[in-house]
Steps between C-alpha positions, in 0.01 A plus 500: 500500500398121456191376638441141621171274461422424865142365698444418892291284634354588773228375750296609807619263714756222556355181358340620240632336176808709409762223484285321281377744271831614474653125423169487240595828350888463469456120349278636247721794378801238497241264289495771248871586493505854647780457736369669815691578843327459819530664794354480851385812724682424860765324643335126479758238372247226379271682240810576287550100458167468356533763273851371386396183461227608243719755318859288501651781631595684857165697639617819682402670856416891476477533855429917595629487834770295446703658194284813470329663191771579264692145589131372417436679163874418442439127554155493302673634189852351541291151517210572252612768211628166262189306566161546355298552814550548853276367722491599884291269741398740832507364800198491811281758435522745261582834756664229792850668549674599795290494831196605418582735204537439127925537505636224331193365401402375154294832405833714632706307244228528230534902567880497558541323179172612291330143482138435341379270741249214487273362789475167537163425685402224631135521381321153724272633695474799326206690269460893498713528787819427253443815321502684837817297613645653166392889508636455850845410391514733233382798664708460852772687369488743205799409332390078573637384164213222508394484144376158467330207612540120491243265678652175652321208592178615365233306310540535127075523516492823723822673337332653206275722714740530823741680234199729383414549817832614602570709195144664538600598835869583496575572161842272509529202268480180625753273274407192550444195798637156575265248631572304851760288409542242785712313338757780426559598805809564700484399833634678821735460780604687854674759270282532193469281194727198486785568302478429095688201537285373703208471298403215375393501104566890502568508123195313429334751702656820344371331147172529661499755611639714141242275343227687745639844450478455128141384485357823796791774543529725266841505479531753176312765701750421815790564243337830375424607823878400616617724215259829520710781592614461799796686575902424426692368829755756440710655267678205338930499692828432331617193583616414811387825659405448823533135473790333640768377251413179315730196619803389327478175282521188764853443622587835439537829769281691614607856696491536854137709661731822471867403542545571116736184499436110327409273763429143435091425381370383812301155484200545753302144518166542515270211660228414203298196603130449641585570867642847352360701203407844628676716303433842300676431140591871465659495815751164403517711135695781703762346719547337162517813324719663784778208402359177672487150397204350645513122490163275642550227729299260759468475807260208465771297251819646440772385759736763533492924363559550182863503409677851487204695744592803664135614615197304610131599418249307627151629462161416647268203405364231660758287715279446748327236248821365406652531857562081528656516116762758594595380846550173350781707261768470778799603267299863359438567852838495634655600134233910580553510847939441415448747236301757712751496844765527249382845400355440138253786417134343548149642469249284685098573492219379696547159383809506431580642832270204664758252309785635693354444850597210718191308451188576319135354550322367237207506354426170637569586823860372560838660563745450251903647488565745280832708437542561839690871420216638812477332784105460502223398413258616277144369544116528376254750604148487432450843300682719339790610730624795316294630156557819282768738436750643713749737472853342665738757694911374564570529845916417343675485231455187288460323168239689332519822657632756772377591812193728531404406110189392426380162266134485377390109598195296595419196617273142512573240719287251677852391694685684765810438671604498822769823428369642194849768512507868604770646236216708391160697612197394266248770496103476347455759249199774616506333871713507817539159502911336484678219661858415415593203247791354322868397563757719319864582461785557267440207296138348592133652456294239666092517605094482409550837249494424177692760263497621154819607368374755254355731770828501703774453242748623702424196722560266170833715406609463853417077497656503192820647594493324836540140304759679230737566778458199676807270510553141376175394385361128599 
């Protein structure tokens, strides 16, 4: 039984700091050479570039609803047991899951997986009432896990006696505060914080930031309290069990999803650029680990599909800012849209889905071609047309699953289109409410859901296979 150093950070509300504090946190422990893996609570795509960026290496998703608890634990260890910390950034508030319970929320994953968790506060505005903010948290639930405090953008002048204060009256240990920091902060968009690529000077910032942390965190007492005796994942597995084969060395072969015979490695191009980056890096680890090579490409630059492809995954992003850039990319329109009528196994989410529509608007306003696969076009709305998780029922047999079987999902989308698909029935958790979504057949999966492959893997083993046994590749 091997334990694993591991801390959340939490907060009451979206808003409140987390991102940062996190960013602060991780660039510090990196400063000092501990190695740590981050992780983010939830199924956003754009925290886990921030935390990458800071630690050089891919953050992973531990998404409850999505790949459940023991595909959770399983990912938190998998990623974490070589590195000398994990660190977890919640997401919204604290107990915000499903509807309006605590499933799938930050807390549930600090009790599925046995988390200490910190509270960020934001403490402007705040005296005595922080304290009560605090005992509030902590008491909610009697298993809460909170067993810290850190104060963001509070006045180093009142944060000696707002932390004796809220020790007096809670008895939790507040670790520490950062100051505002104006000039470290990362700005937002329509779907959260801009991308880390985005931002301009964000090293400069990070160095800030760790600079910050070292001078009013106490970071050795984080590391203590990430260590103190919280319990082991599980029971530690022989290798490989319950984990899908490891892929053969590149060019090599990789066995069928079940057909116990060699089939060639399939090559499935993946579009990387900044019109498409959503992606969960455990999920691209196992359709490589099930016998895939995944090779980027860009729809923004590259002129053609990457030599050899015999499956297509396009995730979601941000084409809509891009949307004059790609339609200006004549031959990688007409090279996907060949590929797809010609039956090559593609994935295509919410913006990658808006890509293959006939035309798309803009965020300027315009219409712009696009792939053209659909025959419509996909346009702005001014809120949030679809938001939250889902739960995605086959009407048919098709790529990723059979008829009647069920794929955990959610979705974020500003844009709609004009036939969003109805290959499947997309059901709200803990409500009545469902509308059908998505194109799909024997060799497509096309719509707003977004996917991760480690709660279905069937649905990867079943991709997988579909671009093994396709026939001459491009």
């Amino acid at each position: 039984m091997t334990a694993l150093p591991r801390l959340l950070l939490c907060a009451a509300a979206s808003g409140g700091g987390k991102t940062t504090v996190t960013c602060a946190l991780l660039q510090a422990l990196v400063d000092r050479g501990l190695n740590p893996a981050a992780f983010k609570c939830g199924p956003d795509y754009i925290d886990p570039m921030f935390h990458s960026e800071v630690i050089g290496a891919k953050s992973r998703n531990l998404d409850l609803f999505l790949l459940g608890e023991e595909e959770a634990c399983r990912l938190l260890w998998e990623n974490g047991k070589d590195c000398g910390v994990s660190i977890i950034e919640g997401v919204m508030g604290y107990y915000d899951g499903v509807a309006l319970s605590s499933d799938a929320s930050a807390y549930d994953l600090a009790r599925a997986a046995d988390v200490p968790a910190v509270l960020v506060l934001d403490g402007r505005g705040r005296a005595l009432s922080a304290a009560a903010e605090v005992k509030g948290f902590a008491s909610f639930r009697p298993d809460s896990h909170i067993r810290g405090v850190i104060l963001n953008r509070v006045s180093p002048m009142l944060y000696p006696r707002l932390k004796a204060a809220i020790e007096a009256e809670t008895g939790i240990t507040v670790y520490g505060c950062l100051p505002n920091l104006p000039d470290c902060s990362l700005e937002s968009r329509h779907l959260g914080l801009v991308t880390a690529a985005e931002v301009a000077d964000l090293k400069e910032k990070l160095r800030r930031l760790s600079r910050q942390a070292e001078q009013t965190l106490d970071i050795d007492g984080l590391l203590a309290l990430a260590s103190s005796g919280q319990s082991p994942l599980f029971s530690e597995r022989p290798a490989g069990e319950g984990i899908p084969p490891a892929a053969p060395p590149k060019g090599g072969n990789a066995v069928g999803a079940g057909r116990g015979r060699p089939v060639p490695r399939p090559r499935i191009a993946v579009a990387r650029d900044r019109a498409f980056c959503f992606y969960y890096a455990d999920g691209l680890r196992l359709l490589e680990q099930l016998g895939a090579e995944l090779v980027e490409f860009s729809p923004l630059s590259d002129g053609d599909l990457p030599a050899g492809t015999r499956g297509i995954y396009l995730g979601g992003g941000y084409p809509e800012l891009y949307a004059k850039e790609l339609s200006a990319n004549v031959s990688m329109r007409a090279s996907l849209r060949a590929a797809i009528e010609r039956g090559v196994p593609t994935v295509a989410e919410c913006g990658g889905f808006l890509y293959l529509h006939a035309e798309l608007e803009g965020a300027d306003g315009q219409n712009y071609p696009m792939a053209g696969y659909f025959p419509h076009r996909a346009y702005r709305t001014r809120r949030l047309s679809r938001f939250g998780y889902v739960s995605l029922s086959a009407s048919a047999d098709n790529l990723l699953c059979a008829r009647g079987e069920s794929l955990p999902a959610h979705e974020f989308h500003y844009w709609e289109s004009e036939d969003p698909g109805e290959a499947f029935l997309a059901q709200k958790p803990q409500s009545s409410r469902s509308w059908p979504c998505a194109y799909a057949t024997p060799t497509l999966y096309a719509g707003f859901p977004h996917l991760h492959f480690c709660g279905i893997p069937d649905a990867a083993r079943r991709f997988v296979a579909a671009c093994a046994q396709y026939g001459t590749p491009l």
